[in-house]
N, C-alpha and C positions, 0 to 999 in steps of 0.2 A: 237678845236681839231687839234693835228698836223697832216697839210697836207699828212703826208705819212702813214698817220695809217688808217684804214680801223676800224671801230665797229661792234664785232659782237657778244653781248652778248646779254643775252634772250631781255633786255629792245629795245635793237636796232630790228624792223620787220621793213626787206626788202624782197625782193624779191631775193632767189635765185639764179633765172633764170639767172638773168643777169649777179651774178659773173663766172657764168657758160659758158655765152656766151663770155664772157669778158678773160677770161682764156684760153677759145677754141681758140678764136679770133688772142688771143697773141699767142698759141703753133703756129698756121697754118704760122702765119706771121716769127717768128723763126724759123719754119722748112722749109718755104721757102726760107728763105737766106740763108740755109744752105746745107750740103750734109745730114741730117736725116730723116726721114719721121715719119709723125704722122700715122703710123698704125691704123685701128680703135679699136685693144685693149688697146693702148697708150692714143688715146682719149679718150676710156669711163672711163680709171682708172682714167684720167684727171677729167673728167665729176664727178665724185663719190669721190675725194676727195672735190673738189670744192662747193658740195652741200653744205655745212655748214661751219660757219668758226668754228666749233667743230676739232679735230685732229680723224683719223680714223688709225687704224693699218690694217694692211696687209692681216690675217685673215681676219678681216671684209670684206675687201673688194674684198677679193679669194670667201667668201661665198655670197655676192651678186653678183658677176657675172657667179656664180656655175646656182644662180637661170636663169640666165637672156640669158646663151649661152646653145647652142645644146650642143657643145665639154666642158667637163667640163677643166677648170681650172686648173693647178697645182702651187703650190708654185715657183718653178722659173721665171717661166712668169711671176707673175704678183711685184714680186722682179725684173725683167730688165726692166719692163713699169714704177715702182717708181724710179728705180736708170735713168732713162731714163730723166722723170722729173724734177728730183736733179739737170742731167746733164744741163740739157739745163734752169733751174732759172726757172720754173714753179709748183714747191710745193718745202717746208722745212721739212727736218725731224726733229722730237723731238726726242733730243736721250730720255730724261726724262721719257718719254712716252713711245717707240720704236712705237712713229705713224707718222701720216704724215698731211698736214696741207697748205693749196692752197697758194702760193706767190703773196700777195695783189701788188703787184709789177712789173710784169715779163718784161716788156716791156724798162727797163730799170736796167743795174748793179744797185746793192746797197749792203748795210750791214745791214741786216734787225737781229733787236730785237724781241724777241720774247714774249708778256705778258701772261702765261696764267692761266685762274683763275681756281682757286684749287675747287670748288664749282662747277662752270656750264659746264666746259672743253672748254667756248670759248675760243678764240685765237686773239688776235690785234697783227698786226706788224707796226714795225713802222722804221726808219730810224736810222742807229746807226754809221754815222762815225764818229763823234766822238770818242767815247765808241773804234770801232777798231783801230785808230791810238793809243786811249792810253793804249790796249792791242799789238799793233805791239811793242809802243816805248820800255814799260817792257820786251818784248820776248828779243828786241834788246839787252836790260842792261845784260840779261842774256847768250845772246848769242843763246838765243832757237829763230828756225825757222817758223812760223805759216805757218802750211800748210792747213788748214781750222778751221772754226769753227763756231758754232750756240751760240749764246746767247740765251739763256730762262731765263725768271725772271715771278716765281710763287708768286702770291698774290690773289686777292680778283678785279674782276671788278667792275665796277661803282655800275650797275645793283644787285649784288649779296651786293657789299657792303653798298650803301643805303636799301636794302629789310635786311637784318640783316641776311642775311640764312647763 
């Protein structure tokens, strides 16, 4: 498996926990070299996307922390703790999806690929510069400027594709 890809489909069982700590680990370390702070609603929407490498929408996760806080929750907040996220390369948004989905990465830039399976809704990332110089070099031919973007490529996981579902 390529070293920069992370497994996370039903046949891969690990332990949560860790990608959890492991993402914590990274936000605290990024927001201390920087001027931002990890709020603790920044961290647990961290914590809550991180739980699985499943993609989670925004909803979802306004209504678990509806359960989980005294003050309930409104939709812009918990939209500035995910654009928050984005900001600083600790979760990727799926436009495909319009959800969101933990950056097996944070700790270092990258151009992360996105696989995800049409079947179980995990999520592998994996390392794509490649793939971005030969989307820059085309922008260039054309004259268009990339100002961002996600790569997803939907198919079928190891897990889902050997079980035949």
């Amino acid at each position: 498996m390529n070293p920069g890809m992370r497994r996370g489909t039903v046949a891969t069982k690990h332990d949560h926990t860790s990608c959890v700590a492991e993402a914590v680990a990274a936000a605290e370390a990024l927001t201390a070299a920087s001027a931002v702070r990890l709020t603790p609603l920044r961290r647990r929407v961290l914590e809550l996307v991180c739980e699985s490498h499943r993609p989670v929408g925004a909803y979802d996760l306004l209504s678990r922390l509806g359960g989980e806080r005294k003050t309930k929750a409104a939709p812009p907040t918990v939209y500035r703790a995910l654009d928050f996220q984005i900001e600083q390369g600790l979760i990727h948004r799926i436009n495909s999806l319009n959800a969101y989905v933990a950056c097996f990465g944070p700790h270092r830039p990258h151009h992360a690929c996105l696989f995800i399976c049409e079947r179980c809704r995990t999520v592998a990332e994996s390392e794509a510069l490649a793939l971005r110089r030969a989307i820059d070099a085309q922008a260039a031919d054309r004259g268009f400027h990339v100002t961002g973007q996600t790569i997803e490529v939907t198919g079928l996981c190891r897990a889902c594709a050997v079980a035949g579902i």
